[in-house]
Kinemage of the C-alpha trace (Angstrom):
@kinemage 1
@onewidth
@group {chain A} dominant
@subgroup {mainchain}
@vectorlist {calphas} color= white
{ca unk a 1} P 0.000 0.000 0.000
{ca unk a 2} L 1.544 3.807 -0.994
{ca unk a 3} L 1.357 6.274 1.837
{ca unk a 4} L -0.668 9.066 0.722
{ca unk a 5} L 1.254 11.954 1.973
{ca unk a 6} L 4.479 12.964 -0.092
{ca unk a 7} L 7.874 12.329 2.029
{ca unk a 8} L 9.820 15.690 2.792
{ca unk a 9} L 12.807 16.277 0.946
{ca unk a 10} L 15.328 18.826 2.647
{ca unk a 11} L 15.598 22.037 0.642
{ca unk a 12} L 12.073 21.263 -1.263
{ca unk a 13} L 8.704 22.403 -0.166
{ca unk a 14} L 6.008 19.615 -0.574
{ca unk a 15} L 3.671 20.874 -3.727
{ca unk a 16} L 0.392 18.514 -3.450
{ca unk a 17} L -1.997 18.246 -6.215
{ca unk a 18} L -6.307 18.558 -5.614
{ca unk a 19} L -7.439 18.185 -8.910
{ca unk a 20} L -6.054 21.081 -11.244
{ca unk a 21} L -4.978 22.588 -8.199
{ca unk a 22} L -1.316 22.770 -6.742
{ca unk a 23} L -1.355 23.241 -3.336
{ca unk a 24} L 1.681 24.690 -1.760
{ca unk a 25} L 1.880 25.906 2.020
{ca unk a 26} L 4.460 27.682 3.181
{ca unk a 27} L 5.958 27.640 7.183
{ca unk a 28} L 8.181 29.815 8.879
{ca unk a 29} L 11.328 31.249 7.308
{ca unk a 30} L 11.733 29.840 3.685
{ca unk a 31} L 15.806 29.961 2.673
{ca unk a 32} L 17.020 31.913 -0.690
{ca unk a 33} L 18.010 28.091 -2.176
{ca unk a 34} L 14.609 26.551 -0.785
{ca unk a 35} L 12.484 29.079 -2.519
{ca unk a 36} L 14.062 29.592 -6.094
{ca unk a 37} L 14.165 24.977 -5.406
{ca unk a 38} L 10.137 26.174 -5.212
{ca unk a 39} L 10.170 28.108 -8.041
{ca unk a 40} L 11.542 25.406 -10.540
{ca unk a 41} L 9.457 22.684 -8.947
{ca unk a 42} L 6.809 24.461 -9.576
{ca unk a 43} L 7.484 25.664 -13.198
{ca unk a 44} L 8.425 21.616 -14.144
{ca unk a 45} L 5.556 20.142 -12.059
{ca unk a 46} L 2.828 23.135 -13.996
{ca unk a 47} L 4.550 22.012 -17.589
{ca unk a 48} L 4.643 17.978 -16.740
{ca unk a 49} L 0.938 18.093 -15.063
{ca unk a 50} L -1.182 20.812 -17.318
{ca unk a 51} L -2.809 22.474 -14.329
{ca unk a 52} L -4.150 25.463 -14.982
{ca unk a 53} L -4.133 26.617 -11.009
{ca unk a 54} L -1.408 27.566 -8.236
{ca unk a 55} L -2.233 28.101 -4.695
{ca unk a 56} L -0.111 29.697 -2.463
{ca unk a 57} L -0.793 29.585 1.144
{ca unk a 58} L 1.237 32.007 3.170
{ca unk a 59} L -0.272 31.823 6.411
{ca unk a 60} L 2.478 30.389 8.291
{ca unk a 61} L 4.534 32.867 6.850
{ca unk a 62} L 5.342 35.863 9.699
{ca unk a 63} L 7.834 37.716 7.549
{ca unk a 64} L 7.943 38.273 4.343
{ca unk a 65} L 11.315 39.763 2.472
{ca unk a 66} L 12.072 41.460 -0.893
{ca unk a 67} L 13.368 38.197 -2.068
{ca unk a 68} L 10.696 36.449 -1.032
{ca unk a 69} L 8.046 39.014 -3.002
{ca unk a 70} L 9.980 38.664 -5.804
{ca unk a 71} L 10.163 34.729 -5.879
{ca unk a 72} L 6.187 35.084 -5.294
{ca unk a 73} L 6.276 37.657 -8.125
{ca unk a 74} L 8.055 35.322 -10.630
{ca unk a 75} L 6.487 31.892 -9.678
{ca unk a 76} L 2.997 34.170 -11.153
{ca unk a 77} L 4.547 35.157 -13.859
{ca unk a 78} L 6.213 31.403 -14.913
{ca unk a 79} L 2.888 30.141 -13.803
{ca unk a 80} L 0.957 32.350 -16.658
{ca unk a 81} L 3.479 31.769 -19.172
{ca unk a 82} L 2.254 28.153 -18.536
{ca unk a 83} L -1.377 28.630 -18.628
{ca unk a 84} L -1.758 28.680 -15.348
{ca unk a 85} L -3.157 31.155 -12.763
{ca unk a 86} L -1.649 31.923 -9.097
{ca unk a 87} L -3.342 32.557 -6.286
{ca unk a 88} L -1.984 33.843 -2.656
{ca unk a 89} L -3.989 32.727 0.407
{ca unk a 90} L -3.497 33.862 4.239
{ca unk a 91} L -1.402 36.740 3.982
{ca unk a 92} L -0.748 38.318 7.336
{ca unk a 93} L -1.617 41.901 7.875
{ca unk a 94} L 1.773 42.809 8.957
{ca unk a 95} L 2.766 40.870 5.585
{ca unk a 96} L 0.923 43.287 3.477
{ca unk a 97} L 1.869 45.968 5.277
{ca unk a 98} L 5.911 44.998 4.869
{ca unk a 99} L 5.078 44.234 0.992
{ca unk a 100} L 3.882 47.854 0.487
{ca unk a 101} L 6.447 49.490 2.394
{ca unk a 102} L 9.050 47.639 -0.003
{ca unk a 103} L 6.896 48.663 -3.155
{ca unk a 104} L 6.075 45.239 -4.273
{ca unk a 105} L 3.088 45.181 -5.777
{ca unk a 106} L 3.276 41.687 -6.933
{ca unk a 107} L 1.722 41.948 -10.666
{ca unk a 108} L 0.378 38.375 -11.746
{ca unk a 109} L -0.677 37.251 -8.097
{ca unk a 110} L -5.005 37.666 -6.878
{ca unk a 111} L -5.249 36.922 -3.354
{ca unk a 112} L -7.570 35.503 -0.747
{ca unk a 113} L -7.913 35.786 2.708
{ca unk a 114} L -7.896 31.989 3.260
{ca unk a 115} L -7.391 28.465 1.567
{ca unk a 116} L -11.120 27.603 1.258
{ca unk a 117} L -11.988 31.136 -0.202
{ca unk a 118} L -9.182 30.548 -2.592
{ca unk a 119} L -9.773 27.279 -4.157
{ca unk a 120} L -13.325 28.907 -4.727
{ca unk a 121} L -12.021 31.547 -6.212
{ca unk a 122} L -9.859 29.355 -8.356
{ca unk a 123} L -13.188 27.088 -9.067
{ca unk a 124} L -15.267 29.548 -10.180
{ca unk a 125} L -12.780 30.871 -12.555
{ca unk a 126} L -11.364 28.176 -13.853
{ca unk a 127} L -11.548 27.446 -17.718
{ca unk a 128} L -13.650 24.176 -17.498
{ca unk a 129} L -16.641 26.379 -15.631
{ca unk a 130} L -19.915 27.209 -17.041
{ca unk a 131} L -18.320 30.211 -19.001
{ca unk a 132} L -15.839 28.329 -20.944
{ca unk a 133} L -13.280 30.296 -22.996
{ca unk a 134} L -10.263 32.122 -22.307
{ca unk a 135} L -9.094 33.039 -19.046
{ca unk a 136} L -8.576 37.363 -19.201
{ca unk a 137} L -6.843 38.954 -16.093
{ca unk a 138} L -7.642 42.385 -15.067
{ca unk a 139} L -4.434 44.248 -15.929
């Protein structure tokens, strides 16, 4: 019998796949390597799989740095280049606050306040809905 949970690798951060969803939650402090390790996981794993989602839970996440904005910033922009959308979930206030006061704006990324209200936001838009068509992002 396979175990269903994926086995931690050191320097990788487990992506897990619901449907056309990948799931990705982040903990504590996430090192430089560990992050751009993300950021071609996720890239291959988007390309090999076809998904057309990425969801990004920060919530664990007390501190976010310019690095980490950018990485954020360019996994949403690989993401689209691959037909897929990015969504951040659980973003502290003090979080926001911090990515202002750098002047990230992070162009590519929607958010949500949590998990559950992301993956519905990913649901209803998602290409196979009722609508159909072409996914269009505000600019």
């Amino acid at each position: 019998m396979s175990d269903a949970f994926p086995v931690p690798v050191p320097g990788h951060v487990p992506v897990l796949r619901i449907g056309d969803v990948l799931l990705v939650t982040l903990q504590g402090d996430l090192h430089d390597s560990t992050a751009q390790q993300l950021q071609q996981d996720l890239a291959e794993t988007i390309s090999r799989t076809g998904v057309r989602s990425v969801l990004i839970d920060i919530s664990g996440v007390e501190i976010v740095d310019s690095f980490l904005g950018r990485v954020l910033a360019e996994i949403a922009a690989q993401a689209k280049l691959l037909a897929a959308r990015t969504v951040v979930a659980g973003m502290r206030p003090a979080v926001a606050i911090t990515l202002v006061e750098l002047g990230l704006t992070l162009p590519g990324l929607s958010t949500a306040l949590s998990t559950e209200a992301a993956m519905e936001l990913l649901t209803r838009h998602s290409p196979t809905s009722r609508s159909g068509g072409l996914r269009q992002e505000s600019p």
